[in-house]
Structures are given as C-alpha cells and as structure tokens.
C-alpha positions, 0 to 999 in steps of 0.5 A: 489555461488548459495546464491550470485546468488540468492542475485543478483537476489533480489536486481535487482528486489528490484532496479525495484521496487525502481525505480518504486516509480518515475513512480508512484509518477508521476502518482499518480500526474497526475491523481490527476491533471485529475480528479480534473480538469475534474470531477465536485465536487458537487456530492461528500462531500470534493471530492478533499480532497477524491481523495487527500487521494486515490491517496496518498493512492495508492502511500502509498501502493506501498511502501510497494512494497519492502516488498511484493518482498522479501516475493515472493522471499522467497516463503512466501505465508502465510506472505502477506496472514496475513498482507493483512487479517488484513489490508482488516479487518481495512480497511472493519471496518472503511468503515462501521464506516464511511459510516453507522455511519458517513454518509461520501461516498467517503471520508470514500473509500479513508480514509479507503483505507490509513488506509488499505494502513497504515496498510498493511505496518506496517504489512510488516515492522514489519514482515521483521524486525522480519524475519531478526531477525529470519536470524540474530540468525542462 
C-alpha cells in the first residue's frame, strides 16, 4: 500500500514538473525577446547568437528536471553529485578553451553553459537507464 502511495506521490511531482516545461519555454522566450530588444549588441561578438544559446541552454536544463525529481525522491544524493561534477568540469574546460584559447567572451558562457546543460542530461539519462535496469533485475 505504502509502495502505491509513494508512486502517487512521484508521479504527481513528475507531472509539476512536466508542466513547468511550458512556463519555462515561455520565459525562456520572453526573455530572449527583452534582451535582444533592449540590450545594444555592439558590446558583445555575435550577442543575439549568445543569448540564443543561454536561453536554450537553460531551457535544456530544465529538461533534465524529471531526472533530478526522481533522484530526490530517491534520496540519491550521490547521483546528481556525480553528474553535476562532470558536466561543472566540461563546462569549466570549454570556457577556458574558448575564453584564453579562442578569445570568445560571451558566446563561449553561453556555448559552455549548452555544453554543461548536454552533459548534465546525458549524464541523468544514462544513470536513470542504468538505475531501472538495476530495479528490473530484482
């Protein structure tokens, strides 16, 4: 009974966070919209294109919302510790590569943050997929 429950409970809190996939797609629109529209683009190298990637970027990541649920729920703590460690390591490489290497500003920030948002999720799908699989031999 208290297994059922608890199924319950995670999907309710799966279907929040499904739902929150629109309010943040409108946001991450809106704000595109705003800061293109009232930030001049001459400070920066290919600003709209910056912004573009930051905002898809964040929007990538809240795809991995689902994930993260079900490793909270779960209690397990040292999963998104490992995930996020690697996907903070890409992302610090590629702004270093980019920044003192490739002399980019913003765009390597944004390019780096879809890189960490990638990662990140590759990282929760690949460990979700070998966690069911762990739950499917039991």
């Amino acid at each position: 009974m208290q297994a059922k429950a608890e199924k319950i409970l995670l999907r309710s809190a799966l279907n929040l966070v499904f739902f929150s996939f629109f309010i943040q797609g409108g946001l991450a629109l809106a704000v595109y919209a705003v800061i293109v529209g009232f930030y001049p683009e001459g400070q920066f190298k290919l600003f709209n294109t910056s912004i573009l990637l930051a905002v898809g970027a964040a929007f990538l990541e809240s795809l991995s919302e689902p994930f993260y649920t079900v490793m909270l729920f779960k209690m397990e703590f040292s999963t998104r510790a490992k995930a996020e460690s690697v996907s903070i390591f890409v992302k610090s490489v590629m702004i270093y590569a980019l920044v003192y290497r490739g002399g980019l500003d913003l765009l390597a920030y944004s390019a780096a943050q879809v890189a960490y948002s990638c990662v990140l999720f590759a990282m929760y799908f690949l460990i979700s997929g070998r966690e069911e699989s762990k739950d499917l031999v039991k």
